[in-house]
C-alpha positions in Angstrom: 98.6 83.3 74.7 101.6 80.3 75.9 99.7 80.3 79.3 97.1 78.2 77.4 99.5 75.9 75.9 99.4 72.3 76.7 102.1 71.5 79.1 101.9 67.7 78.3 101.2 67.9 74.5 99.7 64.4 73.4 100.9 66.0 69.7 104.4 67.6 70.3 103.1 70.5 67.5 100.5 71.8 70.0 103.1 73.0 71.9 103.7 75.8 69.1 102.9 79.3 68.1 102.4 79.2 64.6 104.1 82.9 63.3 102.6 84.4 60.3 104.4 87.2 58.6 101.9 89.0 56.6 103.1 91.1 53.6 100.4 93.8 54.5 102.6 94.5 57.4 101.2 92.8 60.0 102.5 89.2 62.5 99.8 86.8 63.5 100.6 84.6 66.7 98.1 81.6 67.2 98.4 78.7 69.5 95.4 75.5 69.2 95.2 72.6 70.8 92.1 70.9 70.0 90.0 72.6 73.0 91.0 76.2 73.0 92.0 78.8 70.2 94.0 81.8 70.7 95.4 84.4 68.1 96.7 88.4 68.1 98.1 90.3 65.6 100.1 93.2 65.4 101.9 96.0 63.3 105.1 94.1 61.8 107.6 95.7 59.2 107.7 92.2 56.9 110.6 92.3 54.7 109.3 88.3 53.5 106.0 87.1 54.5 106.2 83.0 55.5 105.1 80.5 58.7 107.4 79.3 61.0 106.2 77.2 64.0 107.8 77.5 67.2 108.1 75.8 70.9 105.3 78.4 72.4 106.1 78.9 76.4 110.3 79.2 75.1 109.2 82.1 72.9 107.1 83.6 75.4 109.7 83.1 78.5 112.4 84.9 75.6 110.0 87.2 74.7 109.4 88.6 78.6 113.1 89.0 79.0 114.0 90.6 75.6 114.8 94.7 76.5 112.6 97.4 75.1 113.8 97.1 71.9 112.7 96.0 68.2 112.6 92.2 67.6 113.9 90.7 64.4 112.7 87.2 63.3 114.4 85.5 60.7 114.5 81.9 59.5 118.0 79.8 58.8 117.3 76.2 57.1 115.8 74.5 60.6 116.2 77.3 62.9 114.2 80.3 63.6 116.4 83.1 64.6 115.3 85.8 67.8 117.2 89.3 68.4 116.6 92.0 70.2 119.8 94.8 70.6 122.4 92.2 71.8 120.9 89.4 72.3 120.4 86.5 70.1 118.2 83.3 70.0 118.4 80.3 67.5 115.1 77.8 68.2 114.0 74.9 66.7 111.9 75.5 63.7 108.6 72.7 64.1 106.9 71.4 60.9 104.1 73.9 59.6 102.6 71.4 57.6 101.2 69.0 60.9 99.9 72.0 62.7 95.7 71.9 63.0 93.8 74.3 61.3 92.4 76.7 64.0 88.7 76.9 64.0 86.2 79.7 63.0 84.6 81.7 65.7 81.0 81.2 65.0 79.2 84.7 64.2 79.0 87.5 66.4 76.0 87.1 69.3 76.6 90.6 70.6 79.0 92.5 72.4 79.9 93.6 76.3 82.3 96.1 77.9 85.3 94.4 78.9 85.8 95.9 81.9 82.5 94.1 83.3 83.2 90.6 80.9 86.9 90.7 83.2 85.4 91.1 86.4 82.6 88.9 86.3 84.5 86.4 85.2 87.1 86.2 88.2 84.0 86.7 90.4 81.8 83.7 89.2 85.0 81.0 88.3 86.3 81.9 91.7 83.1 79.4 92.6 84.1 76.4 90.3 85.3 73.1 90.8 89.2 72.8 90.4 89.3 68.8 91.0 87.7 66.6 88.0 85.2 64.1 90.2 82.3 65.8 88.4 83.8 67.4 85.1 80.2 69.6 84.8 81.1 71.3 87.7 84.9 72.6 86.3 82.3 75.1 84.0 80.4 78.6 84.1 77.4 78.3 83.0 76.7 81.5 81.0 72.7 82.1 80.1 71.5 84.6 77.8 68.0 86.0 77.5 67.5 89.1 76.1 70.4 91.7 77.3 70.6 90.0 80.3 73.3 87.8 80.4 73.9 85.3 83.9 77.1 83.6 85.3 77.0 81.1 87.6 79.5 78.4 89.1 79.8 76.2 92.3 82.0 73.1 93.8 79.4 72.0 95.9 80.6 74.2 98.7 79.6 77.5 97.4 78.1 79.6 94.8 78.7 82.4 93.0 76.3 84.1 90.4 76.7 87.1 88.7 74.2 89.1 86.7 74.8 91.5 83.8 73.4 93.2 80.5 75.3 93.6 77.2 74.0 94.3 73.8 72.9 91.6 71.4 72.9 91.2 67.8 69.4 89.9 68.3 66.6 91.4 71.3 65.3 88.2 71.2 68.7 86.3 71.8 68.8 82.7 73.4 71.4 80.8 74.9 73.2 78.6 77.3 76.4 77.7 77.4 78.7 75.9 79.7 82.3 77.1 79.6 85.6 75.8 81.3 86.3 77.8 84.2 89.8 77.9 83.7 89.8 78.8 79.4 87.2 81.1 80.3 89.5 83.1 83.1 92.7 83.0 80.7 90.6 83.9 78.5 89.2 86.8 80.5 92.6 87.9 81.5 94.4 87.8 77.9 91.7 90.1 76.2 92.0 92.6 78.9 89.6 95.0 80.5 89.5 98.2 78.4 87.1 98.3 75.0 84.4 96.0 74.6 84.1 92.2 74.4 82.4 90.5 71.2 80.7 86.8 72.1 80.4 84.5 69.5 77.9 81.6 70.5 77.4 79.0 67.7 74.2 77.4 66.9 73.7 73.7 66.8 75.8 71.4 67.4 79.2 73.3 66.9 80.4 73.1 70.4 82.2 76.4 70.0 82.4 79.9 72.1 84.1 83.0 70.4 85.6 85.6 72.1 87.1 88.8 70.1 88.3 92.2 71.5 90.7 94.5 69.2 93.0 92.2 67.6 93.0 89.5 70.0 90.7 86.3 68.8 89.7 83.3 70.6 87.8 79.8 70.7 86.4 77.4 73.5 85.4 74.1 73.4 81.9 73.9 75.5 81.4 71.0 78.3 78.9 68.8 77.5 76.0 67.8 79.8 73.1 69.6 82.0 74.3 71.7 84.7 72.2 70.9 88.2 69.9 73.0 89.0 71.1 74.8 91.7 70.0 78.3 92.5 67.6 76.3 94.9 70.7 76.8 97.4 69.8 80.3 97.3 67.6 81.2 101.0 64.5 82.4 100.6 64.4 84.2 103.9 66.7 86.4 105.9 66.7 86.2 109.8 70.2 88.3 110.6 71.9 90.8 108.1 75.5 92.4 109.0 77.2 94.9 107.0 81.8 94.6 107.5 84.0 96.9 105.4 85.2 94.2 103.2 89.3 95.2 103.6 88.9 94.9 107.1 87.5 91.4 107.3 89.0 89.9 104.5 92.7 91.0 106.4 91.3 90.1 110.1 90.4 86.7 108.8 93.7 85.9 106.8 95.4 86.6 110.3 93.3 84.5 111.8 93.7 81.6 109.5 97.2 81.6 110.0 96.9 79.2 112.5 93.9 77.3 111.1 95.0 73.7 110.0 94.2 72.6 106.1 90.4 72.3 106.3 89.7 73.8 109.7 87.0 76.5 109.7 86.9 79.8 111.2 84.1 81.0 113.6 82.4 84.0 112.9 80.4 85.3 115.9 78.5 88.7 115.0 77.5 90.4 118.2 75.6 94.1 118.1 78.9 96.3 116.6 81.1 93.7 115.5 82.2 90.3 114.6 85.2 88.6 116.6 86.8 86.2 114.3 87.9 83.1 116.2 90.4 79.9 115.3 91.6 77.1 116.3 90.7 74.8 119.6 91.8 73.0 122.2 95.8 72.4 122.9 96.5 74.0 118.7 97.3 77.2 118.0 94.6 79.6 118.4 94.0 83.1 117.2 91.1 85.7 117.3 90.4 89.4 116.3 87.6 91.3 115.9 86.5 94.2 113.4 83.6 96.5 113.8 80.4 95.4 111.7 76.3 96.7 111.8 74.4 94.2 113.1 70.4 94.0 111.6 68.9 91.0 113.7 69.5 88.2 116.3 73.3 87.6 117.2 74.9 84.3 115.0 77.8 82.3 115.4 78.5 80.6 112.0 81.4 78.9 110.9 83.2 79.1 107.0 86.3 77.4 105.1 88.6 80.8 105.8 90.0 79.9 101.9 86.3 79.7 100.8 84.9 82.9 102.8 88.6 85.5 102.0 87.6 83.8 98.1 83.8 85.5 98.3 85.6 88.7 100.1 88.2 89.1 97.1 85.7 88.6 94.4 83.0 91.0 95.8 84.7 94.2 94.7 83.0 96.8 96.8 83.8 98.5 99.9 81.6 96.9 102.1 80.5 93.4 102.5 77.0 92.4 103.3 76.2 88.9 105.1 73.0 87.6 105.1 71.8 84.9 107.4 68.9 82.5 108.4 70.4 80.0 110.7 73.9 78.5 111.2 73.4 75.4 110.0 72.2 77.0 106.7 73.4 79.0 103.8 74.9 82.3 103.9 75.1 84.8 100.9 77.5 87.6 100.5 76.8 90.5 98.7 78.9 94.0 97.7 77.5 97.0 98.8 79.2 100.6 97.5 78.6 102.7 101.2 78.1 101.3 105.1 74.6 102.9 104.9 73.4 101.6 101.0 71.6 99.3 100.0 73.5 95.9 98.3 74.6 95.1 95.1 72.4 91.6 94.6 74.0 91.6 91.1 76.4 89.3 92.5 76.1 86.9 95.1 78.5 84.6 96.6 76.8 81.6 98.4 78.8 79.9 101.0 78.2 76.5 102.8 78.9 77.1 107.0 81.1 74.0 108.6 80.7 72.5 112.1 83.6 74.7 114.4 84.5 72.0 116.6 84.1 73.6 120.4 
């Protein structure tokens, strides 16, 4: 929950958790800061129920460090008081009364196992824009139709989409939503994998995304705008197709990096039983190394940001790797595939730009 907390507060109250001690025996942790909602509760033996509002990342940097034992919290005048076996904190209490009112997730839209919700999360923001030139592009697009839900993300330099079904309130349900990358992953990663996921997508003109799973609640503000239409990146045709045990490449081409300057690609030259990974040029550094791969079609030498290609190779979460190609000056998607010998998973693809390798 403090690993969404402002670190630049433009109120110094947003950087609380507000602590609610419930007299039907249960604590409430929220945090809000005017974009993004997050709240938890648990089992508490509450000898007085009250508020207190606390600095959020202290309490959680206390909280990690604390031994495994029970934690009292108790309030004296202005402080609020932390122990656990020997150790004690005092911290500053923060006024209750200016802390916002955290929003309402809007009703339920349906519901999705959270093992799938985690991963295709990290496989589709993995794709986003991190800088803030175009502000539409820091989102995931999420689009619902049916029980077919689709992620998609890209920084201009590649793609990744990622297509899944979950089970919604309504058969005939609607939507499209476009959701900070980086809420979304917390997000992701704070409600955890096991159980399922419920989605909350208001209608109108709320602005809102809900998240729920067990006791753990949450809220998104939505990005504004039309996302461009960009699944036109996507080739039509297929000239060369090469199947790589993803482990394999993914460490080949970290060594090879190594000595690949800050934006310096690596050269990928897929020959009939392998691909030799190649970079650097001239009087730099230079490194190769090659790893066994299937070859269907003519041999290609294309050229990737190593960062951008070991990013596609992380995300695809399958043994094998499968690279499709038309020409390399164009496109290339990545796809998982379960076995050397199957056929791929298209339910996500990972579309990468190629860069000129400088000879």
């Amino acid at each position: 929950m403090a690993r969404g907390l402002p670190a630049r507060p433009p109120v110094p109250v947003l950087a609380g958790v507000l602590v609610d001690a419930n007299e039907d025996g249960t604590l409430t942790l929220s945090a809000f800061d005017y974009e993004v909602s997050a709240r938890i509760t648990v089992p508490a033996d509450v000898a007085e129920a009250g508020q207190v509002l606390v600095l959020g990342r202290l309490l959680a940097d206390i909280s990690r460090n604390l031994p495994n034992k029970p934690i009292d919290v108790s309030t004296d005048g202005t402080k609020v008081n932390v122990a656990c076996g020997s150790s004690r904190f005092a911290l500053r209490e923060m006024p209750v009364s200016d802390y916002p009112t955290l929003p309402a997730s809007p009703e339920t839209s349906g519901t999705i196992a959270g093992d799938v919700f985690t991963q295709a999360v990290a496989q589709v923001s993995v794709a986003a824009d991190k800088g803030d030139t175009l502000p539409i592009l820091t989102g995931v697009r999420m689009e619902i139709d049916g029980d077919k839900v689709t992620l998609l993300a890209t920084d201009r330099y590649r793609l990744a989409m990622r297509e899944l079904t979950w089970s919604p309130s309504a058969t005939d349900a609607s939507h499209v939503a476009l959701i900070p990358a980086r809420q979304l992953s917390d997000t992701a990663r704070a409600l955890g994998a096991s159980g399922s996921v419920e989605l909350a997508l208001g209608q109108g003109g709320d602005g809102l995304i809900g998240f729920e799973a067990g006791q753990r609640r949450a809220t998104t503000r939505l990005l504004d705008g039309e996302y461009p239409k960009v699944t036109s990146i996507f080739p039509t045709s297929v000239d060369t197709e090469a199947v790589i045990e993803t482990a394999a490449l993914e460490e080949a081409v970290k060594r090879v990096a190594l000595v690949a300057e800050r934006n310096t690609p690596v050269l990928l030259k897929f020959t009939d039983g392998q691909v030799a990974i190649e970079a650097g040029t001239g009087d730099d550094a230079q490194a190769s190394e090659a790893v066994e791969a299937t070859l269907d079609g003519p041999e290609i030498q294309i050229a990737f940001n190593p960062q951008f290609l070991l990013d596609g190779l992380h995300a695809v979460g399958t043994a094998y790797s499968r690279l499709s190609f038309t020409q390399p000056s164009r496109p290339a998607v990545l796809t998982g595939q379960p076995e050397a010998d199957g056929d791929a998973d298209s339910s996500y693809r990972y579309v990468l730009m190629p860069v000129r390798f400088a000879n």
